[in-house]
ZAMARGU-4260 file (C-alpha; in steps of 0.2 Angstrom, whole numbers, plus 5000, padded with zeros to 4 digits):
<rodrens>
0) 5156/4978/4862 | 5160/4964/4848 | 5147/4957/4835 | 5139/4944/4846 | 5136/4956/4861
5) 5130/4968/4849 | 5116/4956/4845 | 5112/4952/4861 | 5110/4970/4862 | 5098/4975/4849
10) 5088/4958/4856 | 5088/4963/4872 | 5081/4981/4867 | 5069/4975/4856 | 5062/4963/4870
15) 5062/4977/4882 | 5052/4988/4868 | 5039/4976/4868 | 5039/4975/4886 | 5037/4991/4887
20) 5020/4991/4875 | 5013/4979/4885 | 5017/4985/4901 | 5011/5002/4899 | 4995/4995/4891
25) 4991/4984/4904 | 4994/5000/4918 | 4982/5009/4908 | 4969/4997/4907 | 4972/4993/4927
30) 4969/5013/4930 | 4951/5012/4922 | 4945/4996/4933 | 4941/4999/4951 | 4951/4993/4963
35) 4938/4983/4971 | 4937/4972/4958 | 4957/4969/4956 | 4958/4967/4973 | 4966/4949/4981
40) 4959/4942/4997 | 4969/4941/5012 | 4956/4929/5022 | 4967/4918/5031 | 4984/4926/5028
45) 4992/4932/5047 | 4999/4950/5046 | 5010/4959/5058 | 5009/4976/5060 | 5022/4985/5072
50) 5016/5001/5083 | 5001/4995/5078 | 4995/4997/5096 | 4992/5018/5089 | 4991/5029/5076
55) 4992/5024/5059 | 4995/5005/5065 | 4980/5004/5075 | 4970/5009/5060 | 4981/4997/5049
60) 4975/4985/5061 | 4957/4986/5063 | 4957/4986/5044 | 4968/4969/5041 | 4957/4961/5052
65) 4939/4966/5045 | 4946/4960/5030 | 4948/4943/5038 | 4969/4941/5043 | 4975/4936/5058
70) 4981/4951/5065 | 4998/4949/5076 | 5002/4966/5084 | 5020/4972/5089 | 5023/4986/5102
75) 5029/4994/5118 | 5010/5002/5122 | 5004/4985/5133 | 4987/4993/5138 | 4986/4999/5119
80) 4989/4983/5113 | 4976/4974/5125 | 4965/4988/5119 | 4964/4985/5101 | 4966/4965/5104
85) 4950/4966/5113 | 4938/4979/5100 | 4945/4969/5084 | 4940/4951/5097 | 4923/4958/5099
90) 4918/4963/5082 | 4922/4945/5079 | 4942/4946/5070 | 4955/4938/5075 | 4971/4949/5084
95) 4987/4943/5093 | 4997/4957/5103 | 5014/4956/5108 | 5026/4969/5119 | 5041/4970/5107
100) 5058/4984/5108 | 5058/4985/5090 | 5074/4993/5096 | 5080/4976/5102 | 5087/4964/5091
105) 5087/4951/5102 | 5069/4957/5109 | 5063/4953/5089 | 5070/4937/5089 | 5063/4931/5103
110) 5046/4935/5100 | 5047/4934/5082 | 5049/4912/5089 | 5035/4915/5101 | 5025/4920/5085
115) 5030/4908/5076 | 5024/4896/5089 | 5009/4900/5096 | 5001/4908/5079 | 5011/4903/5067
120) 5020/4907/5051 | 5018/4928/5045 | 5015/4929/5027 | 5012/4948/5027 | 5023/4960/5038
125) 5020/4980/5039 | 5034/4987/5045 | 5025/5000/5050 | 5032/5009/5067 | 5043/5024/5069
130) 5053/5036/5077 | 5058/5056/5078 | 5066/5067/5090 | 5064/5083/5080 | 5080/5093/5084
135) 5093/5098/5072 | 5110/5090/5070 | 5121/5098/5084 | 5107/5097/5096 | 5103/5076/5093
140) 5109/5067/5109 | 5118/5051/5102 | 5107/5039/5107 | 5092/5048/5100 | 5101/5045/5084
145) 5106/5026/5088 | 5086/5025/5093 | 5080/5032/5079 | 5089/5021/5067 | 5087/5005/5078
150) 5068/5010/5075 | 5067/5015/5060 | 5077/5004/5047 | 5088/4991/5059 | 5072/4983/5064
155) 5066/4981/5046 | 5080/4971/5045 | 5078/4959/5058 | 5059/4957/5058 | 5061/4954/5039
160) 5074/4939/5043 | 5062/4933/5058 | 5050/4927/5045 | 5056/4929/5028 | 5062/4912/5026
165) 5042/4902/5027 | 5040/4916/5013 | 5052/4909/5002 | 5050/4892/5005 | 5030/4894/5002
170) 5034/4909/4988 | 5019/4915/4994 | 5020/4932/5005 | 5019/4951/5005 | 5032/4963/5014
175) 5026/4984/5017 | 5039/4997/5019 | 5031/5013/5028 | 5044/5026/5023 | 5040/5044/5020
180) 5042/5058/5010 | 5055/5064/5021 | 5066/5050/5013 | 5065/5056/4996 | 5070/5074/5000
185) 5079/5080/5014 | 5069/5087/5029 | 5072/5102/5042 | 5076/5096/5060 | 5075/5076/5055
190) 5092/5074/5049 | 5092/5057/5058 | 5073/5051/5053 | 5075/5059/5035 | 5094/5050/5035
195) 5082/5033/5041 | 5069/5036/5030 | 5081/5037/5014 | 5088/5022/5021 | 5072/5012/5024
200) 5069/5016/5004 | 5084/5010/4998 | 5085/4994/5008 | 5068/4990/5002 | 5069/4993/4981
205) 5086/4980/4986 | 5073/4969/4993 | 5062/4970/4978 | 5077/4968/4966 | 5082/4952/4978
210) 5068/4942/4976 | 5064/4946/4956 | 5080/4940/4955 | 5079/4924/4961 | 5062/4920/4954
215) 5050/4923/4971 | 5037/4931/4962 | 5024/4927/4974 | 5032/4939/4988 | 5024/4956/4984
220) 5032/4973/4992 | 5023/4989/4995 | 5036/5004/4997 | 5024/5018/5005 | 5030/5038/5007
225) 5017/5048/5013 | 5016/5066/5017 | 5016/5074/5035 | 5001/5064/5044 | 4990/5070/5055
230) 4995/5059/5070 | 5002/5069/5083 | 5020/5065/5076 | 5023/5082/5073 | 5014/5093/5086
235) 5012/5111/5080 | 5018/5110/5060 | 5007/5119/5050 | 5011/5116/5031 | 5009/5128/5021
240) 5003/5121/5004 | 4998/5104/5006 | 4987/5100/5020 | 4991/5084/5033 | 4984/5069/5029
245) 4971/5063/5038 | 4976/5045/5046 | 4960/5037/5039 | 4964/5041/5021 | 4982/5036/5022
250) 4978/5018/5034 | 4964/5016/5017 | 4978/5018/5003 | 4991/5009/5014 | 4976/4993/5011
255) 4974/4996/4992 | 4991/4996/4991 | 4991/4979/4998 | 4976/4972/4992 | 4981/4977/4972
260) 5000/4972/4976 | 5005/4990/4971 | 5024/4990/4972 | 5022/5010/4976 | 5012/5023/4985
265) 5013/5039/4987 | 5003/5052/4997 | 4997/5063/4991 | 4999/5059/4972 | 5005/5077/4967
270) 5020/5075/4977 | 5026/5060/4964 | 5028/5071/4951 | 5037/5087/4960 | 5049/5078/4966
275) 5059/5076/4950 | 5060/5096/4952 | 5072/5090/4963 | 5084/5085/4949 | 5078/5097/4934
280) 5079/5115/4943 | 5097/5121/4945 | 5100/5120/4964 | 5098/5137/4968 | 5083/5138/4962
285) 5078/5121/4969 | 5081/5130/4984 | 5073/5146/4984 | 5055/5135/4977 | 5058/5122/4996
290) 5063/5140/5006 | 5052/5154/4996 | 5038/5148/4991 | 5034/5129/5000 | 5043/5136/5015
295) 5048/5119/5020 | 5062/5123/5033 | 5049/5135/5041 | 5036/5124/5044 | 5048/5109/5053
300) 5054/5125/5064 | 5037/5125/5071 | 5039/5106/5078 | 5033/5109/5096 | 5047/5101/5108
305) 5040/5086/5119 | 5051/5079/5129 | 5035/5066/5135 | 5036/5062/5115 | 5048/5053/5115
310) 5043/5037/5114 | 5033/5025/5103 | 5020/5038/5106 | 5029/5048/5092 | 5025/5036/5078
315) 5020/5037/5063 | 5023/5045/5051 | 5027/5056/5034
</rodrens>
């Protein structure tokens, strides 16, 4: 490093010093204002939501449109679609439903033009459905592993490209990632979904760097990694420490995070700060707190095989 870049360097730290005054300040003072009141409006906006015809999506769903969106729904559950299309009609919102193959590229990009013409340009997209299979490595077919990653990070890709590009022009838009914890530590019989999830985190902290960047500061991104959900998802785990979330709670927090532009959220809070156990224990011991003590393998071993699961029916999440 010469004299000039060393001057750059003690300028560029002293910046970030201050930045890092301020920013901390202003976290603080966000924590102690309630949410309702540094909350945006999303009256107008038109959010998709995919497998919102179930599960988490459905109440995703009912809860964009109470807030005034236009609701567009994407799914392979036609009478759930039709379903939730007509109760969110009735209560006076507006909802749009479409069969999608999320699975499908083509399938997504013919739809995502249907969309575009018949309701118009998306400016907030909840990449919100999923899938598992639940068996470990030697036992996954092939194609359950081609599925599960067509599902559950491929899509986010070519949904994202559907209707990125109105963002951009407008600089207006907001983008939610529904990852897990499973993509922040690995997870007994999900090689595949936990392999997806990690994915589907990486790809969208890229994203985020992307448009900072470039200066499209009006696109927000929500990453969300919740715990195991009480959805069906995963018939007959019991955790041992933590209790499943109820879908109410998370489909609640999923909102906040939109509505206060939260660039994270994690559910439930505690688990954000065990985590970095993960890197400050010595691996062995790392291991006999997941094995021992939180008995984390055990509990996926009592996933309940379904072969009738497999499906969008199997969606989402933790």
């Amino acid at each position: 490093m010469d004299f000039k870049e060393g001057l750059h360097f003690i300028y560029d730290s002293l910046i970030f010093l201050w930045l890092s005054v301020v920013y901390i300040a202003e976290s603080l003072i966000l924590s102690l204002i309630p949410r309702k009141y540094r909350s945006k409006s999303i009256q107008g906006e038109t959010a998709l939501v995919t497998g919102g015809a179930g599960g988490l999506g459905r109440l995703i769903v009912s809860k964009l449109a109470s807030l005034g969106a236009h609701v567009v729904i994407w799914d392979i559950n036609k009478l759930g679609i039709q379903d939730i299309v007509d109760e969110i009609k009735s209560q006076g919102g507006k909802c749009t439903g479409y069969i999608c193959d999320i699975s499908n590229r083509e399938d997504i990009y013919r739809v995502a033009k249907i969309v575009k013409m018949e309701v118009g340009n998306i400016t907030i997209i909840v990449n919100n459905a999923g899938y598992v299979c639940g068996k470990t490595f030697m036992n996954l077919p092939d194609d359950e592993i081609e599925k599960t990653f067509k599902v559950n990070i491929l899509s986010h890709y070519w949904i994202n490209k559907s209707f990125m590009k109105e963002m951009i022009k407008e600089n207006h838009g907001h983008i939610v990632t529904i990852a897990s914890v499973a993509g922040l530590l690995g997870t007994y019989n999900c090689t595949d979904y936990s392999a997806t999830k990690f994915a589907a985190i990486g790809y969208h902290e890229s994203l985020f760097t992307e448009l900072k960047v470039h200066g499209y500061h009006g696109i927000n991104t929500t990453l969300v990694c919740p715990y195991f959900i009480n959805t069906g998802m995963f018939p007959g785990v019991k955790p041992r420490l933590l209790p499943m979330l109820e879908p109410e709670y998370v489909a609640n927090e999923v909102i906040a995070g939109i509505l206060t532009n939260q660039i994270n959220v994690t559910m439930p809070l505690s688990i954000k700060y065990f985590l970095p156990l993960k890197s400050w224990l010595p691996p062995k011991l790392c291991w006999a707190l997941m094995y021992n003590i939180i008995k984390g393998p055990q509990t996926m071993m009592m996933l309940q095989k379904n072969e009738n699961m497999h499906n969008y029916d199997r969606l989402k999440n933790y």
